[in-house]
C-alpha positions as CSV (number, residue, x, y, z in Angstrom):
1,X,-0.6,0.5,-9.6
2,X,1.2,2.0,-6.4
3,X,3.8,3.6,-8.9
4,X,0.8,4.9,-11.6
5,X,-0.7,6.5,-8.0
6,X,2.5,8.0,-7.1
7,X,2.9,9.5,-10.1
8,X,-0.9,10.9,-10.4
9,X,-0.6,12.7,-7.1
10,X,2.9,14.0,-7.0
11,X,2.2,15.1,-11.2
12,X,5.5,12.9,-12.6
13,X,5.9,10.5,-14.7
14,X,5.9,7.4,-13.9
15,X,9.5,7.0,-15.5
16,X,10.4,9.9,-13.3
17,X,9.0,8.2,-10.1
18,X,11.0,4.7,-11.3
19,X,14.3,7.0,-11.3
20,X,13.8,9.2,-8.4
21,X,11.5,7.2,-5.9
22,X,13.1,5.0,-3.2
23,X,11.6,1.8,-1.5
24,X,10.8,3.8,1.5
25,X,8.8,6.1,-0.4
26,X,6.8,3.4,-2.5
27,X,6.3,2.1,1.1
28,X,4.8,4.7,2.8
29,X,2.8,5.6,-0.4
30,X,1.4,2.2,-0.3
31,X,0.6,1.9,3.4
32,X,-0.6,5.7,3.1
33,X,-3.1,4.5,0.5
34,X,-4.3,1.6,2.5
35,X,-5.0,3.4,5.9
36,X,-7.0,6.4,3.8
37,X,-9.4,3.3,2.3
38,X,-9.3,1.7,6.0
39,X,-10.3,4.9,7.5
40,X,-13.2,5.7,4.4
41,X,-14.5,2.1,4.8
42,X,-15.0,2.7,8.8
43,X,-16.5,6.2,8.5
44,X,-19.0,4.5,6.1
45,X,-19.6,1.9,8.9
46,X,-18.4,-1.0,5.9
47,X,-16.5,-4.2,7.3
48,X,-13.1,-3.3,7.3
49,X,-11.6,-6.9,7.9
50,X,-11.0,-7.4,4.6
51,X,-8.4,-4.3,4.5
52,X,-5.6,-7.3,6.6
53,X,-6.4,-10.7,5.9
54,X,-4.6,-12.5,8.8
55,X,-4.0,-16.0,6.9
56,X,-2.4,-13.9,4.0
57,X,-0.2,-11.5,6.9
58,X,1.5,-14.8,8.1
59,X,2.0,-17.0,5.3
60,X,4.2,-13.9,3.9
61,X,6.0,-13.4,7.4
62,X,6.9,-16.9,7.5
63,X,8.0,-17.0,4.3
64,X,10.5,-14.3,5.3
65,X,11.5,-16.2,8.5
66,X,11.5,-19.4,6.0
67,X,9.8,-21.2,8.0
């Protein structure tokens, strides 16, 4: 999806995002996207725990440590 998003707002295809797009920009399209919903949710007033689930956060970082 973050590639089909990219795509919509910068008007490429996605093929064209795939071949010109590095990590780093996939990256801070992605965390981009996350903090506008964050932010909409708390202007609303909604629960916005559910944006970083803690439990999920550290079974990824410890499966980069490999621990």
């Amino acid at each position: 999806m973050a590639i089909d998003g990219m795509a919509e707002k910068y008007s490429m295809l996605p093929s064209q995002i795939l071949s010109t797009a590095t990590t780093v920009d996939l990256m801070i399209h992605v965390n981009a996207s996350v903090l506008r919903v964050r932010e909409q949710k708390k202007s609303r007033g909604e629960d916005i725990s559910s944006t970083y689930n803690q439990n999920e956060i550290m079974e990824k970082w410890n499966k980069v440590k490999g621990t």
